[in-house]
N, C-alpha and C positions, 0 to 999 in steps of 0.2 A: 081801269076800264075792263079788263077782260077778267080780275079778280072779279066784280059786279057779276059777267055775264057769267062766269062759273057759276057762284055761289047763288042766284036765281034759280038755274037748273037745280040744284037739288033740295031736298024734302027739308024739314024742318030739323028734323033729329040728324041725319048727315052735315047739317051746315053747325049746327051744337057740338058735333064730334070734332070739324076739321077746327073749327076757332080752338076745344080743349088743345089739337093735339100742336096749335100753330104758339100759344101759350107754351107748353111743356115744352117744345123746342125752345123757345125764347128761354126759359126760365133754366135750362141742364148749359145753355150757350153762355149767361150770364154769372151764371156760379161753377162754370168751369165744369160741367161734371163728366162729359163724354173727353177731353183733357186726360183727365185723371182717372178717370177708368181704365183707359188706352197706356197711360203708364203704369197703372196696377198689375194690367197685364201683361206688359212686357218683364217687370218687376217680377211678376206669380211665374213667370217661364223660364227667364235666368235662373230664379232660384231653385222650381221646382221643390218646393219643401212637402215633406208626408203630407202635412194638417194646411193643406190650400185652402180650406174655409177660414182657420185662423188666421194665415198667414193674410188672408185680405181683412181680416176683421182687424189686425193690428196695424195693416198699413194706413186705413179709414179712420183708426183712433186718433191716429196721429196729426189727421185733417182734422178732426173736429173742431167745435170753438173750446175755447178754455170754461174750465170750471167757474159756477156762480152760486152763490150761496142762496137756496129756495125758502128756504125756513129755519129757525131754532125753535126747541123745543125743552120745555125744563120740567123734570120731574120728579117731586117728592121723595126722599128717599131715607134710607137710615144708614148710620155708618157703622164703620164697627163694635162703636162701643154703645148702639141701640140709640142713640140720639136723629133729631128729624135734621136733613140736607137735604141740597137742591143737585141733581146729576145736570151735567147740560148738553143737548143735542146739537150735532151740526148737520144740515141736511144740505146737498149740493145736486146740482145740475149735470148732469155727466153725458155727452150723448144723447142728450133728449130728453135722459130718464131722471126721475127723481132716486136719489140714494142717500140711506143712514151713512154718511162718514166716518164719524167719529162720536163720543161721548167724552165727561172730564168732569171729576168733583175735585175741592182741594179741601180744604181746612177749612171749619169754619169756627172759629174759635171768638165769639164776641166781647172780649176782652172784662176790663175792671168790675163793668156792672153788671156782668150777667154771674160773675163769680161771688158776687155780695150778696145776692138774693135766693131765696130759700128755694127749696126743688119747683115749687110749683111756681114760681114768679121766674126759672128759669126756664120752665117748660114757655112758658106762654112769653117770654120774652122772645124765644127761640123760633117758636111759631109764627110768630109777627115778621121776625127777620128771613125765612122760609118763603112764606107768602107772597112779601113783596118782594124777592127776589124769582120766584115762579112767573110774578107779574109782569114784573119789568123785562124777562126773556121771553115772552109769551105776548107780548104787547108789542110796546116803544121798540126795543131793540129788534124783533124779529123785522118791524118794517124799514128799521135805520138799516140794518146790515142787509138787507134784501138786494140781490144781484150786484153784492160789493165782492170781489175777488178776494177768496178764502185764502193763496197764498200770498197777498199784501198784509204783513203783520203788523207794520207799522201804524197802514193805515188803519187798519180795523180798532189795533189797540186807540187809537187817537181819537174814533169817534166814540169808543167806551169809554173813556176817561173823561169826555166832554161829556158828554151823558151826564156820568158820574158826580162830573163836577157842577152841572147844573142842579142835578138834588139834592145837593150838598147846601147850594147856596139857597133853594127853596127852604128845604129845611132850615138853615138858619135863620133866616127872616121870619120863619113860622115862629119860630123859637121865643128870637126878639121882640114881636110883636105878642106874642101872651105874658110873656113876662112885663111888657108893654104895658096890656092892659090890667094887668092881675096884681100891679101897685097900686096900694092905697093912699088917698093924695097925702097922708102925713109924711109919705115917705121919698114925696119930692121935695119935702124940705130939707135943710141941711141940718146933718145929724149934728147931736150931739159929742164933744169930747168924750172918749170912755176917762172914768174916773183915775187916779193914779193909783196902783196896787199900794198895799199898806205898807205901811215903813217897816214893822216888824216883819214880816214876810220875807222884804228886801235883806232885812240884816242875816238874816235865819239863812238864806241862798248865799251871802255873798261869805257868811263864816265858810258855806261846805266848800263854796271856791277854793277856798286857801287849804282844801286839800284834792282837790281837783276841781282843774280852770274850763274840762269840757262842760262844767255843768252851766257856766257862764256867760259860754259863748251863744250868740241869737241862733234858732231854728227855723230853718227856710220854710218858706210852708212847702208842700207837694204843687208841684203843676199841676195844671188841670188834664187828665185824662183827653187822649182824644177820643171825641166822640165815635161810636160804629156805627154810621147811617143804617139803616132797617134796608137791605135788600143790596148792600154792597158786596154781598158773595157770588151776584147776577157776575159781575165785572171780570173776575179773577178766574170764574170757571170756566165763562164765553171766552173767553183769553183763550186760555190751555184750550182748550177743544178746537178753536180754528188755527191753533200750533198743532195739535196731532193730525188736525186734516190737514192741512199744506203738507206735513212731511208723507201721509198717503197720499197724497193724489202724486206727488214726485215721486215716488216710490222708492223712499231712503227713511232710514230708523230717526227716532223723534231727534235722538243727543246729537245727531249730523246737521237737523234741520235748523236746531237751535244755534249750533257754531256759527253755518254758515250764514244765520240772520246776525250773529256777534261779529262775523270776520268779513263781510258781505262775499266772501269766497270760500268753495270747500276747502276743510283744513286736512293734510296729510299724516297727521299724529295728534296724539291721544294718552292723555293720561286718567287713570282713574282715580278719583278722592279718597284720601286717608280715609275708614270714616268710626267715628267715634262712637266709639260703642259703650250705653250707661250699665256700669256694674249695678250699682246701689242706688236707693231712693232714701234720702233720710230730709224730708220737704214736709210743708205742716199738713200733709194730707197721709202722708207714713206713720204705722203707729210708732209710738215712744214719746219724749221730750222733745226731743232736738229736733230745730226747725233749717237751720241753717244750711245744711248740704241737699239741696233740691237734686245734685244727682251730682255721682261719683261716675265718672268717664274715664273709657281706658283708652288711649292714644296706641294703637299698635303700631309695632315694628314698623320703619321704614323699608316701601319697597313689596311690604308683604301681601299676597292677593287676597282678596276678602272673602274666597273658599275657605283661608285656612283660619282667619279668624272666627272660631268656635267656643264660643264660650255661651253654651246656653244656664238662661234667667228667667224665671217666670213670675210675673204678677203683672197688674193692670196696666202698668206703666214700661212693661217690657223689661224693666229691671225690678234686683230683689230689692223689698221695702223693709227694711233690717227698721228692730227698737233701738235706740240708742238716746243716752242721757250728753254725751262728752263728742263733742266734734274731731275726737282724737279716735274713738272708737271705731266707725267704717274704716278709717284707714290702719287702722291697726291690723283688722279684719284682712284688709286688701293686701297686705304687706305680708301677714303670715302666709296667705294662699300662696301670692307669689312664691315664697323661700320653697313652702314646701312642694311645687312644683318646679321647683328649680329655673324661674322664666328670674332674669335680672332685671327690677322695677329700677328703674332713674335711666337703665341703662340701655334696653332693646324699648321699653314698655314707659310709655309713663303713665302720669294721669291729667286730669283736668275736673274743676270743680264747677257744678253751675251755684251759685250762693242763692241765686231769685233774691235779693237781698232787700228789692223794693217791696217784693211783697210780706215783707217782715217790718216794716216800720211802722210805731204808735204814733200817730202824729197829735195824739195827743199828751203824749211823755216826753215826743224828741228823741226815740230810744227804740232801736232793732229788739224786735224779741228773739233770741238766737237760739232760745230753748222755752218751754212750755214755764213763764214763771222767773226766767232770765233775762233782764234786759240790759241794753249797750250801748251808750253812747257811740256816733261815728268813730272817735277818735280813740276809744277802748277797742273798736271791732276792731279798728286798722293793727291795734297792736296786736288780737288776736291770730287775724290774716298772719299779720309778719312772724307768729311764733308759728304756725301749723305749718308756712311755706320753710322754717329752716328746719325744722323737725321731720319735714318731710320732701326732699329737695327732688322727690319722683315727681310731684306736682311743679306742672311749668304752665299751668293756666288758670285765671279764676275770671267767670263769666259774672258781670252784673254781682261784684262785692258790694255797691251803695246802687244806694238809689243815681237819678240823674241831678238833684242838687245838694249832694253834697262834693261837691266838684274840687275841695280843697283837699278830702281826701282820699279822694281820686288821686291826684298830681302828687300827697306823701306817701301813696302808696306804691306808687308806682318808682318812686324816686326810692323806696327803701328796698322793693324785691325785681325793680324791673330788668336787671343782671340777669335774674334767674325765671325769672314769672311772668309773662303776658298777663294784662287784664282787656277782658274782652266787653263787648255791648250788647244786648239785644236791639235792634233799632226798626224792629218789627213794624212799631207803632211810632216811631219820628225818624222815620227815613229819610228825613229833611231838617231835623235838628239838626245844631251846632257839634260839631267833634266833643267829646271827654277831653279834657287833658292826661294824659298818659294811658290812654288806650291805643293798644297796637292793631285792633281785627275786632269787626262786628259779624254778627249773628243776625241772617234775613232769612224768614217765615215765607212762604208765599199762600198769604189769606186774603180776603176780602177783598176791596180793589183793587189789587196787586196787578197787571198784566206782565205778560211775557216779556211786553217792550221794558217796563219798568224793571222789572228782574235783568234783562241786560245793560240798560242804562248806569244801574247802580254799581254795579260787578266791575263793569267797563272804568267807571270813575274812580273806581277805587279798587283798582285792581291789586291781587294778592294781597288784599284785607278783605274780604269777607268769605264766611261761612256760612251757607247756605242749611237749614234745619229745620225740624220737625219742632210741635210740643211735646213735651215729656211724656203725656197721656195722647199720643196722635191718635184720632178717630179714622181719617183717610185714608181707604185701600187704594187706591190711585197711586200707582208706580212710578207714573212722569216723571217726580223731585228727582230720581236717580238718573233720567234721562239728560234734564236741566242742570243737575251738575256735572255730567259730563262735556257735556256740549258748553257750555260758559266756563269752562276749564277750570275750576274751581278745585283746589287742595284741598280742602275735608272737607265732609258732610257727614252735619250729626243727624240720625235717624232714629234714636234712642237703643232699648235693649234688643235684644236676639230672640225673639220669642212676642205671638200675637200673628195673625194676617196682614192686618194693618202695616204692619212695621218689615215682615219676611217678604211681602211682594216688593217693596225696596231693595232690601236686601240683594234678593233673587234678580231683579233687573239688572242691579249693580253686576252679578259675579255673569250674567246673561252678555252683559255690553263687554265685560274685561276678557270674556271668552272671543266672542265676536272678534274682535278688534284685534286679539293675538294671534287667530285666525288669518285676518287679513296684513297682516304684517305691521300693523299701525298705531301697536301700544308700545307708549316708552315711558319708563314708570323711575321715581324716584330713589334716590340710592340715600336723603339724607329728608329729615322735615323742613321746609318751609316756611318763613314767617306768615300766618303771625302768631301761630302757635309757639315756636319758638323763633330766641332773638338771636337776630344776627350775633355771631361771636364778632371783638372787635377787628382781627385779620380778616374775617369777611367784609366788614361796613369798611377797612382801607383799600383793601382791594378793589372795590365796587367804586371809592372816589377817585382810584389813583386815575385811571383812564377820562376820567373827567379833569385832574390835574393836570394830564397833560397837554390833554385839547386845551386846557386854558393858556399854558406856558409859552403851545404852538403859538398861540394867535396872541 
């Protein structure tokens, strides 16, 4: 009642004033603000600090709401070695205000069929895969991830991969259905038997049998490639960039942020990865014959910090691309250097071989071309492998010696050198295939749909088997892999040679975080290598059962 006979008395614009200022009371009462002002200041008075402007600006941050992701953004770009990639933006909420976070390219390597086709059916392959992946961070995902919390990795990663895995299955039904329509009806009848090969033919193979039996044996055909959906590098980049944003807005370095999403707790030590550094290129893209050694890797000293591995190497691929006819030759090469630098190869030093052995197969001979005009039945290579490993007992690794089916001799090769020699995987591209038989340690890329979560997933399941790596020819200046294999505690990481931008901002991250971290008191660094580069000696593998022996005996 007497509210009424106030607000009568006065004018129009006086009654518009007292309702704003009865509002603004309501509204400072409801979200606490005269509260919280009243202890900022008692706060700003205990402390009395010089910068009292800051000192309230940081007390106010810390009230704020949390970060929300406003937009992504993706844009065109070229990588080192002049090719078209997609950068990816994270843009967040901070305070009210809109802000650039972070950025993140990774690798964008489109595997079997972009390398089959000529420059210009590469370019425009490339292009295609570029576009749709500008689209899809520029589109769809900018309003799927919109005001979803940047430091939730799991979840973010979970609704990429759904994404993901939805275009996937679009696309294959596109697939299905032109190939669908694109049969001719004679071809839904049922075929014909092929004819039976000719008897003389048969007799002509089965004479040369009888002086070797590898010619006799069937040849698997290749699996089929997995496909590279067009715009799966959207997935892997948006990844990394709201991994580099969550670790700034908490304001801790990226290799912290990544542990404590692997350990769901901050970890108090730190080790930094071997990392394997390629001397030699002798791959069928190196001039010479020899196709066989895709890259000669030097496993350094245990222990040793990656300032002091110096051995610079220049050409495209960060290592030297030597001519050679004989697979004995680089290492010859590597072996003299050593002596006359007096470093002891088997002993402080070893090596490791990448073979890329699948992309050496004729599949229509059945037969590795190991050199320009040389070709090798599996079970000839395997005795190859087994002569170059005792001739050269410095090498304790070989990456990718077969393909993935020849899986018999996988398991004799490994049963003839695997005392002395790991055989490793690339598993880039079937991260979900079935294990090798006698493979000790795989090799993981982080390209295309790859996410963060997935990079820890993998590491986590198979822990102290895998290596984390680059391609031979890395195009990505993007430093993070050095970040990600710190933080996922991972014992080597291949990066390739010593020489390029691409490849030294690794580098340089790496000897950046092992400074860091010695700094802070919290590197503890290896005195001996780790499997699965090398194999347990057998005193190591009884010692490691006996305490399981005896827990069994207790109980």
């Amino acid at each position: 009642m007497y509210y009424h006979r106030f607000t009568s008395r006065l004018s129009q614009e006086e009654h518009d004033f007292y309702e704003i200022k009865n509002a603004a009371a309501d509204f400072y009462r409801v979200n606490r603000v005269p509260e919280q002002i009243e202890r900022a200041l008692n706060e700003l008075f205990l402390h009395k600090p010089r910068d009292v402007h800051g000192y309230l600006a940081n007390y106010f941050t810390k009230l704020s709401a949390p970060p929300r992701i406003s937009r992504l953004n993706a844009r065109e770009v070229y990588d080192a070695r002049g090719q078209l990639t997609i950068e990816a933006e994270v843009f967040c909420i901070i305070c009210c205000e809109e802000q650039c976070m972070s950025s993140a390219a990774i690798s964008s390597h489109f595997g079997p069929k972009e390398t089959s086709l000529d420059w210009k059916a590469q370019s425009k392959e490339r292009a295609e895969h570029v576009t749709t992946a500008v689209q899809w961070i520029n589109g769809l995902l900018n309003t799927m991830l919109k005001d979803q919390n940047p430091c939730d990795q799991s979840e973010v990663d979970l609704i990429l991969s759904n994404f993901f895995m939805a275009r996937y299955l679009e696309e294959k039904d596109n697939q299905n259905r032109e190939k669908e329509e694109s049969r001719s009806p004679s071809e839904h009848d049922v075929a014909l038997p092929s004819p039976p090969p000719a008897q003389t033919k048969d007799k002509k193979i089965a004479d040369k049998g009888k002086k070797s039996n590898t010619a006799e044996k069937p040849f698997r055909q290749p699996e089929p490639p997995e496909p590279v959906l067009h715009g799966s590098l959207a997935i892997g980049s948006v990844s990394l960039a709201l991994a580099k944003t969550g670790a700034q807005i908490q304001g801790i370095p990226l290799y912290k942020y990544i542990a404590a999403l692997q350990n769901r707790e901050a970890r108090t030590q730190f080790h930094i990865p071997v990392s394997l550094v390629t001397l030699l290129s002798c791959g069928k893209t190196s001039p010479g014959k020899l196709n066989l050694l895709d890259e000669v890797i030097l496993i350094p000293k245990a222990g040793q910090r990656v300032r002091q591995v110096t051995l610079g190497i220049l050409c495209d691929s960060g290592a030297l691309a030597v001519s050679y006819e004989r697979a004995e030759q680089p290492l010859d090469l590597i072996t003299e250097a050593c002596s006359n630098l007096g470093l002891a190869l088997g002993t402080e030093i070893h090596l490791a071989v990448n073979c890329a052995a699948p992309e050496l197969m004729d599949n229509s001979k059945g037969k590795y071309e190991v050199a320009t005009g040389v070709l090798k039945f599996p079970d000839e290579l395997l005795d190859m492998y087994q002569a170059l490993v005792s001739k050269y007992p410095a090498v304790v690794a070989l990456i990718d010696p077969f393909r993935r089916e020849d899986t018999e001799q996988w398991e004799k090769l490994s049963n003839v050198i695997g005392h002395s020699c790991s055989l490793l995987s690339d598993i880039t591209y079937k991260p979900q295939a079935s294990p090798l038989p006698g493979v000790r340690g795989h090799i993981l890329k982080h390209m295309n749909e790859t996410t963060v979560s997935d990079l820890i997933r993998i590491t986590s399941e198979q822990q102290g088997a895998v290596l984390i790596g680059t391609t031979s020819n890395e195009p990505c200046s993007d430093a993070s892999l050095s970040d990600m294999a710190v933080g996922l505690g991972l014992d080597y990481i291949k990066l390739g040679g010593l020489s390029g931008a691409e490849r030294m901002t690794k580098y340089n991250q790496l000897i950046s975080i092992e400074e860091e971290l010695a700094q802070q008191g919290m590197l503890v660094s290896k005195e001996k290598h780790p499997p699965p580069l090398f194999p347990e000696s057998p005193q190591e593998q009884a010692a490691a059962a006996e305490p399981e022996q005896t827990q069994l005996t207790k109980t």
